[in-house]
RODO-2510 file (C-alpha; in nm, 4 decimals, decimal comma):
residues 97
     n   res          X          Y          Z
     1     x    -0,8720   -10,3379    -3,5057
     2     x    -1,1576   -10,1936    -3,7348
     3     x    -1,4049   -10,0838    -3,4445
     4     x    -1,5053    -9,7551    -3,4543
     5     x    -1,4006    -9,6855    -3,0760
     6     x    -1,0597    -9,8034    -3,0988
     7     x    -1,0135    -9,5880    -3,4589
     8     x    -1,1432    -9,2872    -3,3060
     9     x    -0,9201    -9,3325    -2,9915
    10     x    -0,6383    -9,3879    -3,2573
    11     x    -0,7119    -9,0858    -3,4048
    12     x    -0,8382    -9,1793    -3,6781
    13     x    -1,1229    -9,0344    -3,9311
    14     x    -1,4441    -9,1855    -3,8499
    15     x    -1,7643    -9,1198    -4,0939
    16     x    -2,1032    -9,1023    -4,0346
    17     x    -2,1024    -9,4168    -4,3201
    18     x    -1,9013    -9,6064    -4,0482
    19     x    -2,0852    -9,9453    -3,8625
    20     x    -2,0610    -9,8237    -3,5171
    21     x    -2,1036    -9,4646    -3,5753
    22     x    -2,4295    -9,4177    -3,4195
    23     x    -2,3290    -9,5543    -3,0840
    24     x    -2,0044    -9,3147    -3,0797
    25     x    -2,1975    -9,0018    -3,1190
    26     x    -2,4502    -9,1281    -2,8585
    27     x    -2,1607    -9,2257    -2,6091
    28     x    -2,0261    -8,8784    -2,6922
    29     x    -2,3285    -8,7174    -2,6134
    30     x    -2,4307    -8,8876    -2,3327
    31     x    -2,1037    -8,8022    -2,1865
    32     x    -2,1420    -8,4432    -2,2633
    33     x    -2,4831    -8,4757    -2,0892
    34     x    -2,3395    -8,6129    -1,7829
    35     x    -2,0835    -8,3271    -1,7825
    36     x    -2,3205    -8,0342    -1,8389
    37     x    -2,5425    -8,1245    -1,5704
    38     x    -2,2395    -8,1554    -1,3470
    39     x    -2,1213    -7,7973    -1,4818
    40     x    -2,4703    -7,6435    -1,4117
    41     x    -2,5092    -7,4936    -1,0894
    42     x    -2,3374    -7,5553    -0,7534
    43     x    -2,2571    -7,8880    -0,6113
    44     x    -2,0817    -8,0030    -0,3508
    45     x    -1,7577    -8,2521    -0,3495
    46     x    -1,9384    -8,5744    -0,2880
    47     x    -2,2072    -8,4925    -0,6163
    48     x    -1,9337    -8,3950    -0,8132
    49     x    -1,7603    -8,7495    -0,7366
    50     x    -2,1238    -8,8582    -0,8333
    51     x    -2,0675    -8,7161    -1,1684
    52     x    -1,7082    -8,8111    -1,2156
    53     x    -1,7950    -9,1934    -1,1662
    54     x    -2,1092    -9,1404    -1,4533
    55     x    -1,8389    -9,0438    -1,6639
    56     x    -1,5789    -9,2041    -1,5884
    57     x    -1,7471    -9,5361    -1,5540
    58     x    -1,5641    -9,6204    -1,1917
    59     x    -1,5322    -9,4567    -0,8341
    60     x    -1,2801    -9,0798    -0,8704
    61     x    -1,0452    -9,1485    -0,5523
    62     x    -1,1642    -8,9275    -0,2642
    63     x    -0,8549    -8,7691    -0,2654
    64     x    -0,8890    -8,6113    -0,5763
    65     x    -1,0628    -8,3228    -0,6132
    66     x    -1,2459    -8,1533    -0,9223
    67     x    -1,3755    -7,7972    -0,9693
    68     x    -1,6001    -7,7688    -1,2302
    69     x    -1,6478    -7,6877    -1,5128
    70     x    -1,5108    -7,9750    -1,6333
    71     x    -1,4904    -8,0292    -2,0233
    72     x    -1,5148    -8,3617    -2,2216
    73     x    -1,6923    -8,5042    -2,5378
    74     x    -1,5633    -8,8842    -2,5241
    75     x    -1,4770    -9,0528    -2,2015
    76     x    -1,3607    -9,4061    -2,3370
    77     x    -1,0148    -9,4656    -2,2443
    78     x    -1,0010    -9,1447    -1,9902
    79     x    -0,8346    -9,2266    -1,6646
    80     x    -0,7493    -8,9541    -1,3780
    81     x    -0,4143    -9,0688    -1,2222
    82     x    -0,2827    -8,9617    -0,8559
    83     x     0,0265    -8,8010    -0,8565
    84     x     0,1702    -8,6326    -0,5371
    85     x     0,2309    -8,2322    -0,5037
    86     x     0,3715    -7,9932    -0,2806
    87     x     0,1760    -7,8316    -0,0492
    88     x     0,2016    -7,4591    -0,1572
    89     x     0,1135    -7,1679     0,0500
    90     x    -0,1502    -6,9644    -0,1429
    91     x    -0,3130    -6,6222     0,0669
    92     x    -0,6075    -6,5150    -0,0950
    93     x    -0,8621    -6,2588     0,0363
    94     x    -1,1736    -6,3655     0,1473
    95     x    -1,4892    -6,2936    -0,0785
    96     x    -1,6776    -5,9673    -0,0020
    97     x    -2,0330    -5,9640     0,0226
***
């Protein structure tokens, strides 16, 4: 298991020296793209499920739901599970204009 991906998921030190290394900082960065574009500005659920499957690589279930901003440098290996929660009671105040 000597690719780069895998050692970096692993924890390992990479180095710039590394074969591979160039395509993890680009993945990296293209991810952080992705993510600051989704960060910038106001969208609405469905483009922020846009987003989420750029990063992500797949579909995010339309039951989940993200608020941005949203923080991540290297997406390989990330997975969003579904888990189940109460229902809590939350009373806020509406915003003033």
């Amino acid at each position: 298991m000597n690719d780069i991906f895998a050692r970096d998921l692993g924890r390992e030190m990479v180095s710039p020296n590394d074969r591979g290394y160039d395509e993890l900082i680009a993945e990296i960065f293209a991810t952080m793209k992705v993510a600051t574009e989704m960060n910038t500005g106001c969208h609405t659920q469905e483009e922020v499920h846009e987003y989420m499957g750029r990063i992500l690589g797949k579909p995010l279930d339309v039951s989940t739901t993200v608020l941005p901003p949203f923080y991540i440098d290297y997406v390989c290996f990330t997975s969003i599970v579904q888990t189940r929660m109460s229902r809590q009671r939350r009373w806020c105040r509406p915003l003033q204009n």
